[in-house]
N, C-alpha and C positions, 0 to 999 in steps of 0.2 A: 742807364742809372747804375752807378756803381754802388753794391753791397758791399759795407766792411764789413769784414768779421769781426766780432768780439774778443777784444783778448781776453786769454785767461788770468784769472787771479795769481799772482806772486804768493806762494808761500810768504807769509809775514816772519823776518826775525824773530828770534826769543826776547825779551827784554832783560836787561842784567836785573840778577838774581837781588831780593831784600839781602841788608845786612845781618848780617850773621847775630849779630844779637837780637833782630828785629824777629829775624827768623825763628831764632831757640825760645824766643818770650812768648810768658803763658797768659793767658787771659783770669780774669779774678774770677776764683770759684766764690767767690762770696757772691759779686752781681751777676756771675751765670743762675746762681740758686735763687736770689731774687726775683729775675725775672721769669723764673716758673711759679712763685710764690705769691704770687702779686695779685691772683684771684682772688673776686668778694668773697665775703666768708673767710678768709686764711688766715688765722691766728699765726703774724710772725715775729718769731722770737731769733728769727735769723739774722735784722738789718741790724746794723748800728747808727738808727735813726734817732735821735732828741724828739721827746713829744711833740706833734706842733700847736697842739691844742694851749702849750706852754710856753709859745714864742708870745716876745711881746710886741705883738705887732703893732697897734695903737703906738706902739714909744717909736720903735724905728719904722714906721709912717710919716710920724710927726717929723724925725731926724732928715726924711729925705726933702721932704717938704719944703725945710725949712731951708736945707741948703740949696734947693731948687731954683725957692722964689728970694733969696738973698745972694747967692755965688753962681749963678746959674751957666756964668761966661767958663768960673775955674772947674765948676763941677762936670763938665763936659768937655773939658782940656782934656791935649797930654799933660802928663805929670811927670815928676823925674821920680827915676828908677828906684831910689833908696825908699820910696813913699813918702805921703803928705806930712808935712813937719807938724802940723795937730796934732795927727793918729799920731806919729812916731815920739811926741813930749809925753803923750796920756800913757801910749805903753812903756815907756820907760820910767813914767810914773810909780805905775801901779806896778811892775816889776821890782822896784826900790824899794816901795812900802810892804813887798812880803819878804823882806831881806837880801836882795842883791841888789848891790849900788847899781845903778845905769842911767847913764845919761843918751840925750836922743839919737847921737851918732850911731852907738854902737846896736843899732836895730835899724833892720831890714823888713817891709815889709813884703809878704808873698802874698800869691793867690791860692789862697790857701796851706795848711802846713804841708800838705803832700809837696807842693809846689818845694819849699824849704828841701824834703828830701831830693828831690830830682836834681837843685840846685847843688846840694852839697855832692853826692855821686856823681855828676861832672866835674866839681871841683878838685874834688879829693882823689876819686878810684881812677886809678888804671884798669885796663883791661887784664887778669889775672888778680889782682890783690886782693887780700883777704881781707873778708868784712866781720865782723863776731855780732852777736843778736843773741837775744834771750831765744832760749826753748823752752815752750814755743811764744812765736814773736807774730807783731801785727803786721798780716798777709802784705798790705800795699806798701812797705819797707822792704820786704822779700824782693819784690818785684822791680823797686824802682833801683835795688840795689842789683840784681840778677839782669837785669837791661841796660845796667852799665859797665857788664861782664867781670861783677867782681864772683870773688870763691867766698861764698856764704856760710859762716862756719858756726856751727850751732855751740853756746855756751853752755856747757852742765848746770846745773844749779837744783833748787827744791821748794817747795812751798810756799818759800819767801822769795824764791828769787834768785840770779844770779850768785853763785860760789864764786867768792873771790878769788881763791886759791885756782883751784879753775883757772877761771880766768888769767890770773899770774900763767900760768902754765901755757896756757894756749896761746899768750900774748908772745913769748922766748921762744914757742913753737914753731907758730905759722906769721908773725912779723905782720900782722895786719895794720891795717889805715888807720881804722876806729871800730869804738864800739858803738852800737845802735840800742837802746834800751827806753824803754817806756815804766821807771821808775815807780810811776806814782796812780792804781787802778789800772792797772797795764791791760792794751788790749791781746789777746784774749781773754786771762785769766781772771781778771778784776785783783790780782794778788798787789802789794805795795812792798816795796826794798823798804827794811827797816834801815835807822840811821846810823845802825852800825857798818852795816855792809857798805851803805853809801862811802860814809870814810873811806872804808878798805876800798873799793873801786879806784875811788880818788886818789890815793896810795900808789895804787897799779899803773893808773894811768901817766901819773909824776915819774913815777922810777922808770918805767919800760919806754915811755916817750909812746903817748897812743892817743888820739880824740876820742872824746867820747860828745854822741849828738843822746841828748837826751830830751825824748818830745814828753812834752805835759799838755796834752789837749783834754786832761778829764780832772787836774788837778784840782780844778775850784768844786767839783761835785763832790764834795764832805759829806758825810749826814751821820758819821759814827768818826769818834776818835778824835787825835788831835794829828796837827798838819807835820809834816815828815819835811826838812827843809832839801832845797834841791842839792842835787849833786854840785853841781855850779859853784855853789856858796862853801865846800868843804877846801879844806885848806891842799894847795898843789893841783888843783883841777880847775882853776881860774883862768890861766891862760890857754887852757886846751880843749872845752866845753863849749857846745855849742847849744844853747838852750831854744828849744821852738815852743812856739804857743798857737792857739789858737783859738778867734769867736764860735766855732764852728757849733762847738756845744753851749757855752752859753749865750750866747746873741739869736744867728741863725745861721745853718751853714749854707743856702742860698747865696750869701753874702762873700761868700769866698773870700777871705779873708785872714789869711795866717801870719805870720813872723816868725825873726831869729836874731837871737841875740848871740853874738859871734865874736870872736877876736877878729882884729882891725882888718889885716892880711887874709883872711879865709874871709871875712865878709865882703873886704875888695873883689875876690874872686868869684865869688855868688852873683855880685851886682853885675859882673859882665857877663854871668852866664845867662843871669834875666833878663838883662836886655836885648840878648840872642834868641829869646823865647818867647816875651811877652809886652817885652817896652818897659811896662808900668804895671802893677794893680790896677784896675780901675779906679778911676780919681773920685766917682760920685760914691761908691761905695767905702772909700776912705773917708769924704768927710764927711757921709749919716755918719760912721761908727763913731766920729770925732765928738761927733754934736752929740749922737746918743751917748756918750761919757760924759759930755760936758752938759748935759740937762739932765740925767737920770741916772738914778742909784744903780749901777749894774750889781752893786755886792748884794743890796737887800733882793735883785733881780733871780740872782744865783741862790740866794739862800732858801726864798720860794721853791725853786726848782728842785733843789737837792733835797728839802723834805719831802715832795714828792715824789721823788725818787726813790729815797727811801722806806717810805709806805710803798713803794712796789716792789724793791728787794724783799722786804718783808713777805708780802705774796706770794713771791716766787718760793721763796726759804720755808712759808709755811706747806705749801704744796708739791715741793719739789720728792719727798721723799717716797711719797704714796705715788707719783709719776714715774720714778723710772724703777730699774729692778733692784732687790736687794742686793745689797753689796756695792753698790756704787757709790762714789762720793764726788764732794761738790767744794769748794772753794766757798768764805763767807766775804764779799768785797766789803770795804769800810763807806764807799766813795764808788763813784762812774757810773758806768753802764752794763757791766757783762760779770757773767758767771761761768764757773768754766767746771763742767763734771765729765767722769769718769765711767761707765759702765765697766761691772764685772769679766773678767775672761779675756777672749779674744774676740768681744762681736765689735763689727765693722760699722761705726755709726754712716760710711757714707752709704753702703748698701741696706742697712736701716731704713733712710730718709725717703728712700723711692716708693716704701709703705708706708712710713708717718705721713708725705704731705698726700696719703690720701685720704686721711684724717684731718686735713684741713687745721693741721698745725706743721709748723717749721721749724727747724734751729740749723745752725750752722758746721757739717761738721769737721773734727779739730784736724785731720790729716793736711789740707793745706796751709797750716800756720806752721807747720815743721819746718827748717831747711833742711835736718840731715833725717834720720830713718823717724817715719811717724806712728804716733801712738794712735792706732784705729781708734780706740774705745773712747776715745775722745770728741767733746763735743761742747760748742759756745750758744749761751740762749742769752741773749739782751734783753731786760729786763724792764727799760725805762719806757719802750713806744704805747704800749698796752695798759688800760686802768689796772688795777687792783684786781674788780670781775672779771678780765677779759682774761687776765693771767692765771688766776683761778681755772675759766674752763683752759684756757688750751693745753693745762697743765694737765687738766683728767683729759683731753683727746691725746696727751704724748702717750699718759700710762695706757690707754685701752691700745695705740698702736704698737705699742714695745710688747702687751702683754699678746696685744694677736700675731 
């Protein structure tokens, strides 16, 4: 009987190395903090979650329903890429009727508006070009534009927002793509571009030859003020804006479901880039949305919501001051979700946080919304997940952990 011997195991090859952008990309400190936060009991003021107690689920129950048991062959299609010509007539609809002409072509639907940013940072960036963004800017823009190895270049500005002048400057400086801005309740800050700046942007944009992608995913949440028109609609930024929307806050964002309203040529090139990524939107989730537009008031839907809303801004504004320490200051949003404050000195809100959440309260803090050097003392609390009471206490758990 012959014994073999066993051979030995082959050293295995290395496998070739991730791509270099894949490699340098950071993961989101916002759902790293989440998923530490996510204990019963945790007052968090960290997500940028919509109530859901506030969805209207009965209406888009109804909507899938309905497209179920009537479209049931199209609603379980593929679909073509541009999205379902329903959704795309309703959003060009209701686009027109807040002041900018559009018609159905000139809108793409995504899955969702991140989707829109990942589309356009393919289309547009090279690897090395400059990107411009508010400081500070909402983190998953950072990211989709820093994974498509552009140089992320922080825009000066104050209070209100982006400095135009600035901007002018940095634009003949560093010869960037586009700019990136969140106009209206901007995430983080909750701040709003008054409409003069908008002009002046649009000015910038016309003379220096620059995109600007301006997302409004919190625009319909009003509850103070009056509506501030988009940049889009200002004269010279018509052919170079690329406007994004999304149901995410007021429908459901389950629904993944975003859009962009684009010029012809940049939107050509979005759709080949979707279809390299995802085909289509889902067909069944575009026509509930179609139906839920086409059976149900989504404005009086919105309107609900944003007083809501704002009876919890309110909450937060009443109790924010006896929570953190003197000296600090706070942002008052008009509209959205977030409020953005300041602690005194040099304390470091992320090393804060590792004692807050064990006060079984949370917030978010501001160092990763920066692209260039960050302001520690910074820090974003969302305002809309939580009632009224619930805001109240977690606002005395923030002050007894700031004060211990």
């Amino acid at each position: 009987m012959t014994v073999t011997e066993p051979v030995a195991a082959r050293p295995s090859a290395p496998l070739p190395p991730l791509a270099a952008r894949a490699a340098a990309a950071k993961g989101s400190a916002v759902r790293d903090i989440l998923a530490v936060t996510a204990r019963p009991g945790m007052i968090n003021f960290a997500g940028g979650l919509p109530a859901p107690e506030l969805f209207d689920a009965e209406g888009i129950a109804a909507a899938y329903r309905d497209v179920l048991a009537q479209a049931p062959g199209r609603a379980l299609q593929y679909s073509t890429t541009e999205g379902e010509p329903a959704l795309r007539t309703a959003l060009a609809e209701r686009t027109t009727v807040r002041g900018l002409p559009t018609g159905p072509d000139e809108v793409l639907v995504t899955t969702g508006s991140q989707q829109a940013l990942s589309l356009l940072a393919t289309a547009l960036v090279e690897p090395g070009d400059a990107v411009l963004v508010e400081s500070p800017c909402y983190l998953a823009a950072l990211q989709a534009f820093s994974l498509a190895g552009a140089r992320v270049v922080p825009v000066p500005g104050d209070d209100e927002g982006v400095d135009p002048d600035a901007l002018d400057a940095l634009v003949a400086s560093e010869r960037p793509k586009l700019l990136y801005t969140v106009p209206t309740f901007q995430n983080p800050t909750g701040r709003t571009l008054p409409a003069g700046r908008r002009a002046a942007v649009a000015a910038v944009a016309a003379r220096r030859g620059l995109w600007i992608v301006e997302d409004d995913p919190y625009g319909e949440l009003r509850f103070e003020g009056e509506r501030v028109p988009w940049i889009a609609s200002y004269e010279g930024a018509g052919d170079r804006t690329v406007l994004l929307g999304s149901f995410s806050k007021v429908m459901a964002p389950g629904m993944r479901l975003g859009w962009m309203r684009a010029p012809a040529a940049l939107r050509r090139a979005c759709t080949v880039a979707k279809q390299a990524a995802d085909l289509h939107t889902p067909t069944v989730n575009q026509l509930a949305a179609a139906r839920y537009l086409a059976d149900r008031d989504l404005d009086a839907h919105v309107a609900r919501v944003a007083a809501e809303y704002g009876r919890r801004r309110d909450a937060m504004l009443t109790g924010i001051a006896d929570a953190l320490p003197e000296g600090s200051t706070w942002t008052r949003p008009e509209g959205g979700m977030f409020l953005w404050a300041r602690l005194p000195g040099s304390r470091d809100t992320t090393e804060l946080l590792r004692r807050v959440v064990e006060h079984d309260v949370a917030y978010v803090p501001g160092e990763p919304f920066h692209a260039g050097p960050p302001d520690r003392a910074t820090l974003r609390l969302c305002f809309v997940t939580q009632t009224p009471q619930e805001i109240a206490e977690g606002l005395r758990r923030l002050g007894r952990a700031l004060r211990d």
